[in-house]
C-alpha positions as YAML, in Angstrom:
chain: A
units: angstrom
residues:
- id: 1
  name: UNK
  ca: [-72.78, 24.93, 22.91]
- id: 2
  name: UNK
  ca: [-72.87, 27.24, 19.43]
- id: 3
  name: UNK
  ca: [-74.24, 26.39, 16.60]
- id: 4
  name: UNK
  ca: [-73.63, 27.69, 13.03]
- id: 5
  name: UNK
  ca: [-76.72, 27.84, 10.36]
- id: 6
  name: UNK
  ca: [-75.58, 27.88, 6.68]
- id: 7
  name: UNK
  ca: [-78.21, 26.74, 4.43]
- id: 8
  name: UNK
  ca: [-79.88, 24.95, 6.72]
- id: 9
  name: UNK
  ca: [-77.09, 22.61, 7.55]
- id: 10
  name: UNK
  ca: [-75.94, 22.94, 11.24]
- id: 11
  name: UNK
  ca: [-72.33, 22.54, 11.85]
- id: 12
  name: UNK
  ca: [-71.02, 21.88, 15.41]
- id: 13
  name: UNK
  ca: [-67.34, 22.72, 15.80]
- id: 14
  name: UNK
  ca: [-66.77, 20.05, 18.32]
- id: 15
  name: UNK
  ca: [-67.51, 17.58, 15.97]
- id: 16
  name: UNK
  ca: [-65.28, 18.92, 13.14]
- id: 17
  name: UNK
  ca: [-62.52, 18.90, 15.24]
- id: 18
  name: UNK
  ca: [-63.04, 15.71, 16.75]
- id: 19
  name: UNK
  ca: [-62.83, 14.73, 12.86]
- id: 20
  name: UNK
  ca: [-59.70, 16.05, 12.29]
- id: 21
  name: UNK
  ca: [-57.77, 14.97, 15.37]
- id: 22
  name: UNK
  ca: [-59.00, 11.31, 14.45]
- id: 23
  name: UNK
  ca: [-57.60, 12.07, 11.03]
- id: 24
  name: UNK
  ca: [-53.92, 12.80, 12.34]
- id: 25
  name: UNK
  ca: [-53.98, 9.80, 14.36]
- id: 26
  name: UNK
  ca: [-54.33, 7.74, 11.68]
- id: 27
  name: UNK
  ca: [-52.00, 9.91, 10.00]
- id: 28
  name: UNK
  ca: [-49.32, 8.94, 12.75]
- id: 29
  name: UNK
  ca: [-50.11, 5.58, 12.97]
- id: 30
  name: UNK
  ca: [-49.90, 5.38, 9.22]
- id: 31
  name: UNK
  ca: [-46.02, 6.86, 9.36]
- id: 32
  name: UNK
  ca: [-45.48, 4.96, 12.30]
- id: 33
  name: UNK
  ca: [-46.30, 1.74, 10.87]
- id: 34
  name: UNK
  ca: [-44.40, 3.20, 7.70]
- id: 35
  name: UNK
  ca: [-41.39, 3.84, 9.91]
- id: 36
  name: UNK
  ca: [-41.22, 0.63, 11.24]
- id: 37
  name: UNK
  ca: [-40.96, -1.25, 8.36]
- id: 38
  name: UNK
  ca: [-38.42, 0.65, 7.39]
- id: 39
  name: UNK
  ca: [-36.58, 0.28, 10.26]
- id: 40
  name: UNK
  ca: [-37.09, -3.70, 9.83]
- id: 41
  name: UNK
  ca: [-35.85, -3.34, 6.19]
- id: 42
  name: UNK
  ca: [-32.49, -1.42, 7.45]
- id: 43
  name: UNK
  ca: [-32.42, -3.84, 9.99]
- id: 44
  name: UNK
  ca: [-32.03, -6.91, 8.01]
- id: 45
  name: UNK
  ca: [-29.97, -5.24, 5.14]
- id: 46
  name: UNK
  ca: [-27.53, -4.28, 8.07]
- id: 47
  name: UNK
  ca: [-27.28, -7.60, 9.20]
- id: 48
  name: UNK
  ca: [-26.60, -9.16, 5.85]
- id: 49
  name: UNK
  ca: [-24.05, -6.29, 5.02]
- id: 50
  name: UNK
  ca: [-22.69, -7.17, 8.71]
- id: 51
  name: UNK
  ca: [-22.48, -10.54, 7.62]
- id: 52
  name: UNK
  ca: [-21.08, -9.96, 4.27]
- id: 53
  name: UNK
  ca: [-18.16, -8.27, 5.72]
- id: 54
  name: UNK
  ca: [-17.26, -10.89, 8.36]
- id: 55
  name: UNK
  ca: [-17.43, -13.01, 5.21]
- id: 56
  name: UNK
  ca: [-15.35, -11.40, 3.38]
- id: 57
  name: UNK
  ca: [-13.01, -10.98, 5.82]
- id: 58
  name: UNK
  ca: [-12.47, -14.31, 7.15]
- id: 59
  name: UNK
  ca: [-11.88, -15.61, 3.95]
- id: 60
  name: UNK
  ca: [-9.15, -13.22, 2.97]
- id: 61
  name: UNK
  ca: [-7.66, -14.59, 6.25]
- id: 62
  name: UNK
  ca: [-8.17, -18.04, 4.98]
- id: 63
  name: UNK
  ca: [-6.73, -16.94, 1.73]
- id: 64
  name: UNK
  ca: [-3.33, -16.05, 3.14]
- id: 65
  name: UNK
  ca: [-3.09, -19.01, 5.27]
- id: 66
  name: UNK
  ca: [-3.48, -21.19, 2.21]
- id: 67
  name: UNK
  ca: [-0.73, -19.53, 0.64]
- id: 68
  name: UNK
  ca: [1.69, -19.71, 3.39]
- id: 69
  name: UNK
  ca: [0.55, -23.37, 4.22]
- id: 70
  name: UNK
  ca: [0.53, -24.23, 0.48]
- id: 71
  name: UNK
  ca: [4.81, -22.81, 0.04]
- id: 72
  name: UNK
  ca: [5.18, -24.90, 3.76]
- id: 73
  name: UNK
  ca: [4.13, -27.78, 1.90]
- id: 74
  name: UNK
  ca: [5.90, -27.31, -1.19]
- id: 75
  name: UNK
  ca: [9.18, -26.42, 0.37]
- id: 76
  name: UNK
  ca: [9.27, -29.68, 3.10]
- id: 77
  name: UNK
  ca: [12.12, -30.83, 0.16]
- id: 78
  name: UNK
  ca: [14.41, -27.98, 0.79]
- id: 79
  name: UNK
  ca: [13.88, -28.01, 4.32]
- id: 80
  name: UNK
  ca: [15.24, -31.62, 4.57]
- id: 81
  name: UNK
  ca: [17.75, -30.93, 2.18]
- id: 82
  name: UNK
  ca: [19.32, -27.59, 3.45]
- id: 83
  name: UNK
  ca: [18.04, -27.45, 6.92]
- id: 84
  name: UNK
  ca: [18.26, -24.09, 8.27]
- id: 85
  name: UNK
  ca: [21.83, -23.51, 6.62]
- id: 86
  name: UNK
  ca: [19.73, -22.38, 3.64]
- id: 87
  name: UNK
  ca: [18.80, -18.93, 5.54]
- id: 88
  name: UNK
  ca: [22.80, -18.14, 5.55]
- id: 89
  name: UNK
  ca: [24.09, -20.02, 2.74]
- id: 90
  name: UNK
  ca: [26.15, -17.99, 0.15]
- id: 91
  name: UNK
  ca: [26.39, -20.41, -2.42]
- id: 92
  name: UNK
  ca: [23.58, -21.31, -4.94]
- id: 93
  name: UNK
  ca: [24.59, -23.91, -7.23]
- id: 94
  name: UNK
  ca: [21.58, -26.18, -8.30]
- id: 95
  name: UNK
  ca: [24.24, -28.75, -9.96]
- id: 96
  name: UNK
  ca: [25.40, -29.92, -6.82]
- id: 97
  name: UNK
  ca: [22.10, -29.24, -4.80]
- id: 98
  name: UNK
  ca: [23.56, -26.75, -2.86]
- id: 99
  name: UNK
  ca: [20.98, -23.64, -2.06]
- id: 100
  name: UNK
  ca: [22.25, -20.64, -0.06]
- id: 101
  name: UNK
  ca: [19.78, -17.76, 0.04]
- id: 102
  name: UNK
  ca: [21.88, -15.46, 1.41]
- id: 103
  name: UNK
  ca: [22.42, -13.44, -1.29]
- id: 104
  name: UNK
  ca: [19.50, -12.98, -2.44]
- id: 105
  name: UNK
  ca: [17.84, -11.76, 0.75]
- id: 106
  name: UNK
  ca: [20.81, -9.25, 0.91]
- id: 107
  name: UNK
  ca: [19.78, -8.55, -2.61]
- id: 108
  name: UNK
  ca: [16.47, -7.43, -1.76]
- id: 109
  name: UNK
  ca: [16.96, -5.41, 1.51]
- id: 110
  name: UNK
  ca: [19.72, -3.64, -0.12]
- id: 111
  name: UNK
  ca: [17.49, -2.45, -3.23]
- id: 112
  name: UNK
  ca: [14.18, -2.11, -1.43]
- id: 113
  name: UNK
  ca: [15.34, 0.10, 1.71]
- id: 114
  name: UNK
  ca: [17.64, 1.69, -0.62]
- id: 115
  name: UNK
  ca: [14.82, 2.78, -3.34]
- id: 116
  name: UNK
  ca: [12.83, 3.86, 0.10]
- id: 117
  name: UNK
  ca: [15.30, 6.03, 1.15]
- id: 118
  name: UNK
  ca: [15.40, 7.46, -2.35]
- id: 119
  name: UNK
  ca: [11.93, 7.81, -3.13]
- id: 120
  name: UNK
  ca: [10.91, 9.79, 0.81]
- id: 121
  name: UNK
  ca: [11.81, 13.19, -0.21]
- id: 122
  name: UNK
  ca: [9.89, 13.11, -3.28]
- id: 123
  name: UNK
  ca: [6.84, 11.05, -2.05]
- id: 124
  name: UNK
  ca: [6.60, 13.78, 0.59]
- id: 125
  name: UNK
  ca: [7.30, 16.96, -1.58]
- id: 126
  name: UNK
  ca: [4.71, 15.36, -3.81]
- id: 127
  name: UNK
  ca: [2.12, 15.23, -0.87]
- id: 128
  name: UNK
  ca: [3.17, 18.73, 0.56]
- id: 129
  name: UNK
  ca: [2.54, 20.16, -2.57]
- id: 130
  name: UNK
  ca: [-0.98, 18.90, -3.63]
- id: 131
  name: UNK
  ca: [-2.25, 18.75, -0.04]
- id: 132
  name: UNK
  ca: [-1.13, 21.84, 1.20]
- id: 133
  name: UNK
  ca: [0.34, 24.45, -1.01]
- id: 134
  name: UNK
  ca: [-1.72, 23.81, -4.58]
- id: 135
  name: UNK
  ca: [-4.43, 21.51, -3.49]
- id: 136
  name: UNK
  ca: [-6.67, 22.86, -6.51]
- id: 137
  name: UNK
  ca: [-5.78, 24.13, -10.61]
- id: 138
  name: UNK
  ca: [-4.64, 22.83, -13.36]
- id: 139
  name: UNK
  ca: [-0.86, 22.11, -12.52]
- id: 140
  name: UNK
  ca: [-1.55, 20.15, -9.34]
- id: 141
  name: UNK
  ca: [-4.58, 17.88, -10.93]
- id: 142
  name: UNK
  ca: [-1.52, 17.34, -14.36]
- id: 143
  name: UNK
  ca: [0.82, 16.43, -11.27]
- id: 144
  name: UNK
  ca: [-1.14, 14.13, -9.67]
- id: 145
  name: UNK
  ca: [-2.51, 12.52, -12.51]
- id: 146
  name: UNK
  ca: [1.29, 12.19, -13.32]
- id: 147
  name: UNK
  ca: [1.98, 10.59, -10.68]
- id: 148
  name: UNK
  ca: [-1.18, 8.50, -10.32]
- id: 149
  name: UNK
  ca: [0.35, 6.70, -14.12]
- id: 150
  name: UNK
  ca: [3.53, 6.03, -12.44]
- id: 151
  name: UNK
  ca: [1.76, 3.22, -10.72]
- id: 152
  name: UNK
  ca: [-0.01, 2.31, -13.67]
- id: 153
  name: UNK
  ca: [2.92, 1.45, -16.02]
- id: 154
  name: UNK
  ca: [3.68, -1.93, -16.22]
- id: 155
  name: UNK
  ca: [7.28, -3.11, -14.57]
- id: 156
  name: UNK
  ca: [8.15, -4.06, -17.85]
- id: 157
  name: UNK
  ca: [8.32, -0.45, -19.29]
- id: 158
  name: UNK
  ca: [10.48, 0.69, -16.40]
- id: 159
  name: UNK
  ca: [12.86, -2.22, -17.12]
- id: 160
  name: UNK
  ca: [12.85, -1.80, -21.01]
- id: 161
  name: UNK
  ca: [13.63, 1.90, -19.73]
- id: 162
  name: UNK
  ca: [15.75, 1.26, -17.38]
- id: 163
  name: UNK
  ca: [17.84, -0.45, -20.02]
- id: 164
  name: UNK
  ca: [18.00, 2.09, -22.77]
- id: 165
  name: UNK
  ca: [18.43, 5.37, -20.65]
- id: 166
  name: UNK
  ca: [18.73, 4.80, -17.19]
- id: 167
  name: UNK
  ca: [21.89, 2.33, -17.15]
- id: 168
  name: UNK
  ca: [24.01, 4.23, -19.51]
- id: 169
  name: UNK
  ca: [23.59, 7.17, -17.05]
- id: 170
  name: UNK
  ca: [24.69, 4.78, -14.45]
- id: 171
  name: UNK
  ca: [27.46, 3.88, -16.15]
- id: 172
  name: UNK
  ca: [28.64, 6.91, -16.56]
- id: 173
  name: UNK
  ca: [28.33, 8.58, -13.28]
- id: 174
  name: UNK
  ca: [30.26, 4.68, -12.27]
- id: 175
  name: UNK
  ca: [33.12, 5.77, -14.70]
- id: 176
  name: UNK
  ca: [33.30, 9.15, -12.91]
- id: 177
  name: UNK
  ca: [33.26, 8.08, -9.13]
- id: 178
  name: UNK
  ca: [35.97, 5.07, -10.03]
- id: 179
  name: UNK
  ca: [33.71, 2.21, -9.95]
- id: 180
  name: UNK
  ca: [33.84, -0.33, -12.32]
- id: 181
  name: UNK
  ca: [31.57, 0.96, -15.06]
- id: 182
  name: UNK
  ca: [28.80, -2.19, -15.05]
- id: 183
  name: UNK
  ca: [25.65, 0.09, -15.12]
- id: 184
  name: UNK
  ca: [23.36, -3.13, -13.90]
- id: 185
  name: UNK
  ca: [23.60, -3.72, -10.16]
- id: 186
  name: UNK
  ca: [22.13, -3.10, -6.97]
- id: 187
  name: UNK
  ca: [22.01, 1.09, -7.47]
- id: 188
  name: UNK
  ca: [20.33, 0.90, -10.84]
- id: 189
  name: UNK
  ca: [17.56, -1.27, -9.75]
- id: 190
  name: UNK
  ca: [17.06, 1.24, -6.89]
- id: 191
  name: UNK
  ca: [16.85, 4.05, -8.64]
- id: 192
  name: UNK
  ca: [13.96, 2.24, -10.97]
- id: 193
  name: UNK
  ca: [11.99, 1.05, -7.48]
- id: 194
  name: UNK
  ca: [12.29, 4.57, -6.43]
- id: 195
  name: UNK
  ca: [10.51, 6.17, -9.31]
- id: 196
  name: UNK
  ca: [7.75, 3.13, -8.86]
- id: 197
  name: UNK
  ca: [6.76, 3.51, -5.34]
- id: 198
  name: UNK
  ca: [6.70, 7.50, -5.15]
- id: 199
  name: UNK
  ca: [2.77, 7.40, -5.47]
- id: 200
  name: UNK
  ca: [2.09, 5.09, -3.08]
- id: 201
  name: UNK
  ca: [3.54, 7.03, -0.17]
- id: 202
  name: UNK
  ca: [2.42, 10.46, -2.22]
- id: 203
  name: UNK
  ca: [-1.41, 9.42, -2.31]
- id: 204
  name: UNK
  ca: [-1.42, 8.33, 1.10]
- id: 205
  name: UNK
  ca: [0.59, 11.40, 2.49]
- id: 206
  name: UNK
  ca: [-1.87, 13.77, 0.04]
- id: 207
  name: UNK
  ca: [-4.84, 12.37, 1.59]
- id: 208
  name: UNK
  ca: [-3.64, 12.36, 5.24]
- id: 209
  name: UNK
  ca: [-2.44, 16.39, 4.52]
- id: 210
  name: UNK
  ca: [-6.28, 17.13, 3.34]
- id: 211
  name: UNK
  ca: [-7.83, 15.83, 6.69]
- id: 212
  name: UNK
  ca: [-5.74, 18.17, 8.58]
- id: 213
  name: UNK
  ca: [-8.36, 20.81, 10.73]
- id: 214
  name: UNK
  ca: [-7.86, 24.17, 9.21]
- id: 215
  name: UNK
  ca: [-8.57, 25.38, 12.56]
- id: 216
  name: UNK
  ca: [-5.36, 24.01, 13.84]
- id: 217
  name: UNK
  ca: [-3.19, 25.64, 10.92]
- id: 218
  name: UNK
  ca: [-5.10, 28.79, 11.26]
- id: 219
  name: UNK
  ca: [-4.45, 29.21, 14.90]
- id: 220
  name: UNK
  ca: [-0.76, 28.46, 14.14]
- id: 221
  name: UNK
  ca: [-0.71, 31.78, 11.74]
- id: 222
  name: UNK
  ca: [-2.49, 34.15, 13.98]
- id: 223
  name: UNK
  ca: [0.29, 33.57, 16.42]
- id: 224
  name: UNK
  ca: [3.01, 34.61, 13.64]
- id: 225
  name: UNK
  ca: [3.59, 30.96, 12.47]
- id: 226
  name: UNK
  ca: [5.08, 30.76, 8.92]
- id: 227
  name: UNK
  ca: [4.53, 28.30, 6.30]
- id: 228
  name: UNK
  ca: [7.39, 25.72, 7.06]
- id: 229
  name: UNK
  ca: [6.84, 25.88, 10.73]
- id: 230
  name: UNK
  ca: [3.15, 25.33, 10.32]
- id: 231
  name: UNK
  ca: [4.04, 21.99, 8.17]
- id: 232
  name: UNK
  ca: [6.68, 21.14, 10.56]
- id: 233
  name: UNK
  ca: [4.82, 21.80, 13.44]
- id: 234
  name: UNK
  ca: [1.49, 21.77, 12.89]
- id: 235
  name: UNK
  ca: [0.61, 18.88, 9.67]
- id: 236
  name: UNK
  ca: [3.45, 16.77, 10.04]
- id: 237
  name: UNK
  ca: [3.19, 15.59, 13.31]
- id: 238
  name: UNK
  ca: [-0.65, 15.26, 12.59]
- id: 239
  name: UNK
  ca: [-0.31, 13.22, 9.85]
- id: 240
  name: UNK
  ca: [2.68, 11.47, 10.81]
- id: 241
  name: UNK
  ca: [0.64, 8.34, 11.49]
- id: 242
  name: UNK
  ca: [-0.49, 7.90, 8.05]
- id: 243
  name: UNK
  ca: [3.02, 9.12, 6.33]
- id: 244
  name: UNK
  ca: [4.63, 6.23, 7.80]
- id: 245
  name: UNK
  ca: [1.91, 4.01, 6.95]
- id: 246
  name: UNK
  ca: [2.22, 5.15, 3.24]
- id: 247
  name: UNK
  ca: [5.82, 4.60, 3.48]
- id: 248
  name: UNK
  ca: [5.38, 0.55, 4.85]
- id: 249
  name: UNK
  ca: [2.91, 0.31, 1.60]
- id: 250
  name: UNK
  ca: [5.82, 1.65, -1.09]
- id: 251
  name: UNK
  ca: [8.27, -0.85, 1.17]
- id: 252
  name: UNK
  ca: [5.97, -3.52, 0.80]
- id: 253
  name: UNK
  ca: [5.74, -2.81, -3.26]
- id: 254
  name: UNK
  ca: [9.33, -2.60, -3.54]
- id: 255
  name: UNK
  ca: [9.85, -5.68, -1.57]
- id: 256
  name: UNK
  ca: [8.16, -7.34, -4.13]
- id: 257
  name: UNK
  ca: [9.31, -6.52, -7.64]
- id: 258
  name: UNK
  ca: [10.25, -8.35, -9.62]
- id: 259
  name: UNK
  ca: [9.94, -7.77, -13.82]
- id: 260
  name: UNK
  ca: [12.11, -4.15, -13.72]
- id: 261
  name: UNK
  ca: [14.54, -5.32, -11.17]
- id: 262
  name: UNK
  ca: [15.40, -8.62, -12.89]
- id: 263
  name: UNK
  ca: [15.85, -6.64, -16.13]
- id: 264
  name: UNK
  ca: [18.49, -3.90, -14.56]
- id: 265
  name: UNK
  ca: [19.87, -6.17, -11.08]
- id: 266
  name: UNK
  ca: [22.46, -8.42, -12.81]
- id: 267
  name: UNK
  ca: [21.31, -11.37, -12.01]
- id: 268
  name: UNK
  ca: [24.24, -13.00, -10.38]
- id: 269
  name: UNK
  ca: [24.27, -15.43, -7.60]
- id: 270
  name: UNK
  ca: [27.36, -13.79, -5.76]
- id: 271
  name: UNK
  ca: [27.58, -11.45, -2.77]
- id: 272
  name: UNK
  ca: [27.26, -7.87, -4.01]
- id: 273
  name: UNK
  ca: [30.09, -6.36, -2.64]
- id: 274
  name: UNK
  ca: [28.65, -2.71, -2.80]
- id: 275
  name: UNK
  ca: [25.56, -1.00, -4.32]
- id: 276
  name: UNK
  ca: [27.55, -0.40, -7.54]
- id: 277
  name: UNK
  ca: [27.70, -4.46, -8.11]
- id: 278
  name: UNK
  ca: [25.86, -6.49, -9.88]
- id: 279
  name: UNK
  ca: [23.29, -8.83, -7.56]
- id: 280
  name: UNK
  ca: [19.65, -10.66, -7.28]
- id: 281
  name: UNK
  ca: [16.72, -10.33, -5.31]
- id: 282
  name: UNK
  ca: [14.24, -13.24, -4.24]
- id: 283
  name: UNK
  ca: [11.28, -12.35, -6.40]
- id: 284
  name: UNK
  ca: [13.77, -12.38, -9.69]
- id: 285
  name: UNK
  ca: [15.74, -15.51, -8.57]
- id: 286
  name: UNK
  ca: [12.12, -17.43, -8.66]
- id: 287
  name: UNK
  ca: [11.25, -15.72, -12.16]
- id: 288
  name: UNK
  ca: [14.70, -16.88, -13.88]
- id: 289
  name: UNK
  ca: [14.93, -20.05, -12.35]
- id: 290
  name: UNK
  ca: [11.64, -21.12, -11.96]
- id: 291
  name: UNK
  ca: [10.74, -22.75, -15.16]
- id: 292
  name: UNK
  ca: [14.41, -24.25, -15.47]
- id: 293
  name: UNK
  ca: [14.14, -26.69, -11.82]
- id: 294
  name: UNK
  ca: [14.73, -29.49, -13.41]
- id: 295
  name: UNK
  ca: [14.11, -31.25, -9.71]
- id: 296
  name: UNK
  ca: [12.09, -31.75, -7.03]
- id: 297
  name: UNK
  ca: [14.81, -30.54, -4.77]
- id: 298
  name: UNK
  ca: [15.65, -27.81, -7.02]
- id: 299
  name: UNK
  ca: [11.81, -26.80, -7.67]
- id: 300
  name: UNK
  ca: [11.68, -26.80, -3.70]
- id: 301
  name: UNK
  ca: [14.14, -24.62, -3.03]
- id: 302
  name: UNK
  ca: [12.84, -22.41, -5.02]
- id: 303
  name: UNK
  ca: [9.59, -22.30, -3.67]
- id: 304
  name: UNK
  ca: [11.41, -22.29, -0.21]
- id: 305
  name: UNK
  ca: [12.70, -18.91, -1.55]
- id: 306
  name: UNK
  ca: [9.51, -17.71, -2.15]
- id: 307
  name: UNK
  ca: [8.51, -18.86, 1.52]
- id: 308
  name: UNK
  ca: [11.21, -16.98, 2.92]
- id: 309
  name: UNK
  ca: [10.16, -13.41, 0.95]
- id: 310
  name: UNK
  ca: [6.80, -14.24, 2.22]
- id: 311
  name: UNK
  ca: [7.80, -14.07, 5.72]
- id: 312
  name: UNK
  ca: [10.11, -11.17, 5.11]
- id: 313
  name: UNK
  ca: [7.10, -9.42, 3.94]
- id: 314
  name: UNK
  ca: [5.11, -10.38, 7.00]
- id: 315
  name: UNK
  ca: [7.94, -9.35, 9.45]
- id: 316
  name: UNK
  ca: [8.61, -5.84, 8.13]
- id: 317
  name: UNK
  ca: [4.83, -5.29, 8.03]
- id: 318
  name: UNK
  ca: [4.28, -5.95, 11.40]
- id: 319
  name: UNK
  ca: [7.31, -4.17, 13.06]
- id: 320
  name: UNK
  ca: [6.12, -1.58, 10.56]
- id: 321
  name: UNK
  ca: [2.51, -1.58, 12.38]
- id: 322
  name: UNK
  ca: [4.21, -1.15, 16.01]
- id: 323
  name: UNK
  ca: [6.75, 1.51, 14.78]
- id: 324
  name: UNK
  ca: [3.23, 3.15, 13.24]
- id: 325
  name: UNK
  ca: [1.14, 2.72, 16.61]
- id: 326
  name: UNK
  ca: [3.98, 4.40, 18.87]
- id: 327
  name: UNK
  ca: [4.02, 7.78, 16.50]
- id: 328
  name: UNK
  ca: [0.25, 7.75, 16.99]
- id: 329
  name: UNK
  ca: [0.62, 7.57, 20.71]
...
């Protein structure tokens, strides 16, 4: 065994590094005891956030039940009254208790499909533009800031504008075709659901365009692709998934409307004969009405109304969901 003299203190080696191995195992046990409570802390804070979730999500649940059970209740009135007649009635005449919400359901498919046919091509040339061609600059953040205020402008605005420029336009492009020159209808209210739901399906669609792999578009050009056949080949049937999900969502806000389209519809209980004629929807029947029931019959019918857009609502979603899960597969 060596030795070392330095001013007459001997040093063995084997005891210095005996010292320092004992010093890195409490080192180790030190961040080992420091990992585990850490470990214990992420534990619990997971299974609180766990929790928290299941919370929240059970009572949104809840939440929609009570709303559906709460217009059950309230309609019970109409249902006695009307029976299920009131699905396919086409007259609404509170006088004489007679409720037909025919029309008004016709009212509301026409405009909300029709404003969804409308607003497509732009939602998409919207979200083919910012997520693929100009995803970064000046111009496409001003466009999609743009487009993000579109959905923050109260329904009011769009039906105060509606009034002042967009129905004179209507009326005369009526006056041109041969159609009665009205200007409110079915065609105008589109046109104003249109313009609202754009960013809905345009976020969505930008969004779902970003997450494409660039190595799929990439190998698409090195074998000669061009720009339109990579999007039509290569992004759109990626993304095609979350298009069509963007498009239920600007369904689902059209479906809904109701300040705009009451100001530009008509409001008129009859059968809209075209798109050109005047009409209702269910969401602006319950606003006009609503504080006028001057019944119980009256006030049930109306919330029977409500019932029925609720289920609409419901319906379209979920066919909406299977349509969406058979493009994925």
């Amino acid at each position: 065994m060596e030795t070392t003299v330095d001013n007459n203190l001997i040093t063995r080696p084997e005891n210095i590094l005996g010292r320092v191995i004992t010093s890195a195992k409490i080192r180790d046990a030190v961040k080992g005891i420091k990992r585990i409570k850490r470990s214990h802390r992420q534990i619990k804070a997971e299974n609180v956030f766990r929790k928290t979730i299941i919370l929240v999500a059970l009572a949104t649940v809840v939440l929609v039940l009570g709303i559906m059970l709460t217009l059950i209740l309230q309609s019970v009135l109409s249902v006695k009254a009307s029976g299920i007649g009131y699905l396919w009635g086409k007259t609404w005449d509170p006088v004489r208790d007679i409720f037909g919400a025919y029309p008004f359901i016709l009212g509301t498919i026409l405009t909300s499909f029709l404003a969804l046919f409308i607003s497509i091509p732009f939602s998409f040339a919207v979200a083919i533009f910012l997520g693929e061609y100009y995803p970064k600059g000046w111009l496409p953040n001003l466009l999609k800031n743009t487009v993000e205020l579109i959905a923050a402008v109260p329904s009011v605005i769009y039906g105060f504008w509606g009034l002042a420029v967009l129905v004179p336009i209507v009326r005369s492009f009526e006056t041109k075709i041969g159609v009665a020159p009205v200007g409110l209808g079915i065609f105008t209210s589109s046109l104003i659901l249109a313009i609202m739901i754009i960013p809905y399906a345009a976020s969505l669609g930008q969004s779902m365009i970003k997450m494409v792999p660039a190595n799929l578009k990439e190998a698409a050009y090195s074998l000669g692709a061009t720009r339109w056949e990579v999007i039509r080949s290569v992004i759109l049937p990626y993304t095609k998934s979350g298009l069509f999900a963007g498009i239920l969502l600007s369904l689902g806000r059209a479906l809904g409307e109701t300040m705009a389209v009451t100001m530009v519809i008509g409001n008129t209980t009859l059968i809209p004969k075209s798109i050109f004629a005047p009409g209702n929807t269910m969401a602006s029947v319950i606003a006009n009405e609503f504080t006028e029931a001057d019944h119980p019959v009256y006030l049930s019918a109306l919330i029977e109304l409500g019932l029925v857009l609720f289920l609409v609502t419901v319906v379209i979603n979920l066919i909406g969901k299977r349509l969406t899960k058979q493009f994925t597969n």
